[in-house]
N, C-alpha and C positions, 0 to 999 in steps of 0.2 A: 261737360259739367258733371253729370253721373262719375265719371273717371274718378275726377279730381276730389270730390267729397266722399268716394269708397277709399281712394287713397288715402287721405287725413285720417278716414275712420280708422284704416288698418295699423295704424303708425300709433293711434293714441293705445290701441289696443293692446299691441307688441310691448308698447310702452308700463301700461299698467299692468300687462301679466310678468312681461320681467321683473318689474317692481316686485311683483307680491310672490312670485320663485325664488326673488333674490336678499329677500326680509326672513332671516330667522326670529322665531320668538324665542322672545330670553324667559326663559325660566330660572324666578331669582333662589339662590342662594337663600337657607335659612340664617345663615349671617348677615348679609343683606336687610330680611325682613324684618331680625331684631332692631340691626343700628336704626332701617328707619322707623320704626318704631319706638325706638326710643329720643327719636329725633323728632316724634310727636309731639311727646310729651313733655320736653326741654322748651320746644317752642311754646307749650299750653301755660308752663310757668312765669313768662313772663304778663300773662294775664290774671293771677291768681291776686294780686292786690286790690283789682278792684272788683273779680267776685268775691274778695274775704270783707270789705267793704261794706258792699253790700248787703251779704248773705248774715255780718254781724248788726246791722239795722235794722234787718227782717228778723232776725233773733231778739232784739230791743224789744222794738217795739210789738213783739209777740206776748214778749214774756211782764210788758208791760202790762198789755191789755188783762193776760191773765193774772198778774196781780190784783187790776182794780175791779176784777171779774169775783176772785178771793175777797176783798174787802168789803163787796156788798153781799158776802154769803152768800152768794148763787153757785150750781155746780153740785151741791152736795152730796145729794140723792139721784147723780146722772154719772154712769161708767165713764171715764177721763174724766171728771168733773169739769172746771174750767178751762181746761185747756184742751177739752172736747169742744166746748162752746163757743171757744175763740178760733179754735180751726173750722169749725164748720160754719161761720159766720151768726152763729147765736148771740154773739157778745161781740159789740163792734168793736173793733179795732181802729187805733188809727192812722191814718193815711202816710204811708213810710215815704220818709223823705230823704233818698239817697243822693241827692244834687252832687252833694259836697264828695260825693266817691268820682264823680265823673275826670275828675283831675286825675286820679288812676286808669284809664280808659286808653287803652289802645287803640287803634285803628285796625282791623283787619288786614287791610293789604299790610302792614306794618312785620305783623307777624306772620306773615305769610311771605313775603320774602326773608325774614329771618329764619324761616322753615327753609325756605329752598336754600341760605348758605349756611346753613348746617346738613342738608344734605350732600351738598357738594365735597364735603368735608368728610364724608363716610370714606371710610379707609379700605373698604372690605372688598372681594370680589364679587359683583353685581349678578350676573348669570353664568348656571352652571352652564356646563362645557357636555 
């Protein structure tokens, strides 16, 4: 019994030290690191419609609230005036309502295999030699 379970042990061992003698690590290439890098951010663009969506409703309705913040004369005698007030929650604002961006919404994995076949598609030599 002892035998047979040292032997198993010996064999997984043999096993994973050859493994890890027989793995070099790649050290990539700064061409490499550019394409994928620039294969980040290819991928990040097909999300920018509905952060530009959004990010223009949160602008709206910013610039709204500092409007009506401006029309009742508040602000005057305070550095940023209103649009101090309206960022710091001084002057309510109202409740942004981005629903309607959601139709520009990605999925995650969506762009994340759109990432992985655009790196596939990296032309360049992966690690140096």
């Amino acid at each position: 019994m002892f035998y047979g379970s040292t032997v198993k042990y010996l064999i997984l061992s043999l096993f994973f030290c050859s493994h890890l003698f027989a793995s070099e690590e790649c050290v990539l290439t700064e061409e490499y690191k550019a394409a994928r890098k620039e294969v980040y951010f290819k991928a990040r663009e097909i999300l920018e419609p509905y952060h530009d969506c959004k990010d223009s409703m949160n602008e709206a309705y910013h610039w709204k609230a500092v409007a009506a913040c401006t029309k009742q004369g508040l602000g005057k005698n305070i550095g940023g005036g209103c649009g101090h007030l309206v960022n710091y929650g001084a002057f309510p604002m109202e409740k942004v309502d981005v629903s309607h961006c959601e139709i520009f919404k990605i999925p995650i994995e969506v762009v994340q295999d759109y990432r992985k076949e655009l790196k596939l598609q990296i032309d360049v030599q992966k690690c140096k030699t």
